[in-house]
N, C-alpha and C positions, 0 to 999 in steps of 0.2 A: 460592388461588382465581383471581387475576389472574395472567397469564403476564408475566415482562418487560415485552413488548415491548409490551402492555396496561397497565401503571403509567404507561413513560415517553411512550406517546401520551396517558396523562394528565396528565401531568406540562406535555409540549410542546400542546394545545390545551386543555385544564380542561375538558375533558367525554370521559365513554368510551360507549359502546352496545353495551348485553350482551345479543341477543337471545335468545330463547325461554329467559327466566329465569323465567317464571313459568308455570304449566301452566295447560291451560283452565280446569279444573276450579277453579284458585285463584281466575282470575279472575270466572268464573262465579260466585263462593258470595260474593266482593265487591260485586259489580254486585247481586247479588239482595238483602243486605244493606242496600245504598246505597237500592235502590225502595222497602225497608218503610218507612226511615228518612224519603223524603219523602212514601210517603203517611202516614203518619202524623204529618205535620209539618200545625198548621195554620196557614194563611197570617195567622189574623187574630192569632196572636201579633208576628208582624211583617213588614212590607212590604219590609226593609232587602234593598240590592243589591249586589252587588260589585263595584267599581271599582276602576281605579287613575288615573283621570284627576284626584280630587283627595284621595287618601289620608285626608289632615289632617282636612278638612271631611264625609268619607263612613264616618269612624269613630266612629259613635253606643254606645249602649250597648248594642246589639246586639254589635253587634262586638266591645266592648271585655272583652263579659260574653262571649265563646265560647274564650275563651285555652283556660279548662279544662273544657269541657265541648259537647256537640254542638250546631249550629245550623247551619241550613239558611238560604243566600241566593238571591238572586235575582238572574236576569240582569238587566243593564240597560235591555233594551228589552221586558223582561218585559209592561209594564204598558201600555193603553193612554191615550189623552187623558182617558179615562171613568175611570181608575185601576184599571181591571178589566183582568183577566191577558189576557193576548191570542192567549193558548194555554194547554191544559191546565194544569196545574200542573206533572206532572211531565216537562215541556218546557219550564218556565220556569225550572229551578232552579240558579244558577250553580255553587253547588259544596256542599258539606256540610263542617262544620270545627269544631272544629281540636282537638280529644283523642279520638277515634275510635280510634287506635293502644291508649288503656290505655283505654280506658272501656267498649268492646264487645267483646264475644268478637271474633266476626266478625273484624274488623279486628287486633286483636290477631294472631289467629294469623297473617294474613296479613304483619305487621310482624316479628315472633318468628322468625326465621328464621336458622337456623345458618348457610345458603353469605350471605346479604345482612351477619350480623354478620363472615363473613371477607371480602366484599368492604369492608367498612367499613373492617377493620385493615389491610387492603394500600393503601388510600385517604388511610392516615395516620391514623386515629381510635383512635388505641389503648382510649380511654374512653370511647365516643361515648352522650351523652346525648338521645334523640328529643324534643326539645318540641313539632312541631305534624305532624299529620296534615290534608292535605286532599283529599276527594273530588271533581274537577272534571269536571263532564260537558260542558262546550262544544258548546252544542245547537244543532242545525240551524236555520240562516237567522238564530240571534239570538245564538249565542255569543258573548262580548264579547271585546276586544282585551286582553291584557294587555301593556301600557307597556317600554319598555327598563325593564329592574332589575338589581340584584345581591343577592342573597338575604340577602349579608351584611348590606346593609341592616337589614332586623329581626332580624337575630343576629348582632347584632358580638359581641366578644369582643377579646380579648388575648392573644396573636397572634389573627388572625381564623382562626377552624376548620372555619365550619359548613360543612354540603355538603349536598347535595340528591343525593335519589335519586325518582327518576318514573317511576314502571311508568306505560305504554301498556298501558291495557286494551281497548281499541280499536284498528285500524290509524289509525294519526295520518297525516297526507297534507298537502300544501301545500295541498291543496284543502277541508280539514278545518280546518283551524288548526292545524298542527303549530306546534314549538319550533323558532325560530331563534338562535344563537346567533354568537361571534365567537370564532372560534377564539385563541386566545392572549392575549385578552381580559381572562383573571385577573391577567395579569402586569401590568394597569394599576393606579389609585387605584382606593380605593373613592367613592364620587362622595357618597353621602348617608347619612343614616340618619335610623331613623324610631324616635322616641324617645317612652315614656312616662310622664309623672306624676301619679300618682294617674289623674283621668278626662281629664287632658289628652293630646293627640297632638300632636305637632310633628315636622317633617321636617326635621331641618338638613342644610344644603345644605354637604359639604366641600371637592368640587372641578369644579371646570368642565370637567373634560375633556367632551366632547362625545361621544353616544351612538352605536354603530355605524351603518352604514349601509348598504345594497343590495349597497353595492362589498368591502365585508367581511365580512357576515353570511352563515353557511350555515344553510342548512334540516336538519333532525333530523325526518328520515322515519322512524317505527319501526313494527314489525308488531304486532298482539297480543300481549303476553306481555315484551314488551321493559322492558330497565331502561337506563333513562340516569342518570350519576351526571355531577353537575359541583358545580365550585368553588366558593364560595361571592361571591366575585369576578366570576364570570362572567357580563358582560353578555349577556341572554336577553330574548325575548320571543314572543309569539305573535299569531297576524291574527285580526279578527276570522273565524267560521264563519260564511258564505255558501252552505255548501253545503247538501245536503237529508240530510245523514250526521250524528250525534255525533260526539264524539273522546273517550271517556272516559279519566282516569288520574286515577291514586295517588300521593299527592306526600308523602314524608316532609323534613323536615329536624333533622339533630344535628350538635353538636357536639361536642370533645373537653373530657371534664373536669378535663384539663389544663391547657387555656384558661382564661383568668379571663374568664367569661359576666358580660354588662354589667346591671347590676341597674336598668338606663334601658332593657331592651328591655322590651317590650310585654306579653311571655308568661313568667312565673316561675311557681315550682314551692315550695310548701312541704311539711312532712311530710304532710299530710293527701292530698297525691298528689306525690309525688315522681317527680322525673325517671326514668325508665329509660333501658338501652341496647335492644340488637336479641336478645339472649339471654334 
């Protein structure tokens, strides 16, 4: 599926851009998907938002209860002083998560994909197991910032394996909130990780390298239909959306079952739903 010279620009920056990998039509039948899922979400099951400004503390039982099954959050600036939405609902919704890959048709098929299961294998995943799906819609004027991270963070592993693949189902734009990223960036530490026991969260902190910057970081502009895959290493982040546009996308991440997956991440699988790959 990957040519050469497509691996070793993977290899030398930890991220690739495969555009129009995905047809309208796939997209289309996601996104219409994603609107039944939030209206038919109600809000007074809960108010919970999605952050990453303090992880630890914004990990309630909402959260900790969506590892295997679908929930709807909310942007940050959702709400206002009155605690009343401050726009429609579904303009306030920050993302949909996190088993939508096995739990819905919909989304299934859109994960199930023979050329995404050989872009996998040429990525290095010979056994790639998907633990989380999530649908981010990054809404106009409130879409929230997502933090420097490395994915590996909540999927370490032994070697570390995971990788992320993120369809643009939207054109993503600087002026959108697109994904910035640090080219060569995987070949650093991994800096933290976010660890769980039982209902507890903790973030331990492993290294102080310091997170990129303006003078390093490139923008990842992609069209509708695009797929970005990057390292699991790879320090990433995105601006807040200011603009009067969405940015929607599809975020998977797997590992290899080769790896020994760390029984301290946040999201496990027993037989009652078992891991799957992309086949």
């Amino acid at each position: 599926m990957l040519t050469p010279e497509q691996r070793a620009q993977y290899q030398r920056d930890g991220f690739i851009v495969l555009p129009n990998f995905k047809s309208s039509d796939e997209i289309a039948a996601l996104r219409r998907r994603a609107e039944e899922i939030v209206d038919a979400f109600d809000p007074a099951e809960s108010r919970a938002i999605f952050t990453t400004r303090d992880q630890e503390r914004a990990s309630d039982d909402w959260f900790l209860g969506s590892d295997n099954t679908i929930r709807c959050f909310f942007e940050e600036e959702a709400f206002g002083a009155d605690g009343q939405l401050r726009q429609p609902k579904a303009l306030s919704i920050n993302k949909i998560g996190h088993a939508m890959h096995d739990l819905d048709p919909v989304f299934e098929r859109f994960t199930r994909d023979a050329r995404l299961a050989a872009v996998a294998r040429d990525l290095g995943l010979e056994q790639p197991q998907v633990w989380q799906s999530m649908y981010i819609f990054k809404q106009p004027g409130i879409g929230g910032e997502v933090r420097w991270h490395q994915d590996a963070t909540f999927f370490d592993s032994t070697p570390i394996s995971v990788t992320t693949f993120w369809f643009a189902l939207e054109d993503a734009t600087i002026e959108n909130g697109c994904l910035w990223a640090e080219p060569g960036g995987h070949r650093g530490p991994l800096r933290e990780r976010f660890l769980r026991d039982g209902d507890r969260i903790h973030m331990e902190k492993l290294d102080a390298t310091p997170w990129p910057d303006n003078s390093t970081a490139v923008p990842i502009e992609a069209a509708a239909g695009t797929l970005v895959c990057f390292h699991g290493l790879l320090p990433h982040y995105s601006a807040p959306n200011r603009s009067p546009v969405s940015r929607h996308a599809f975020t998977l991440h797997a590992t290899d079952a080769r790896t020994l997956y760390s029984p301290r991440n946040w999201i496990q699988r027993d037989d009652s739903l078992p891991v799957r790959g992309f086949d």
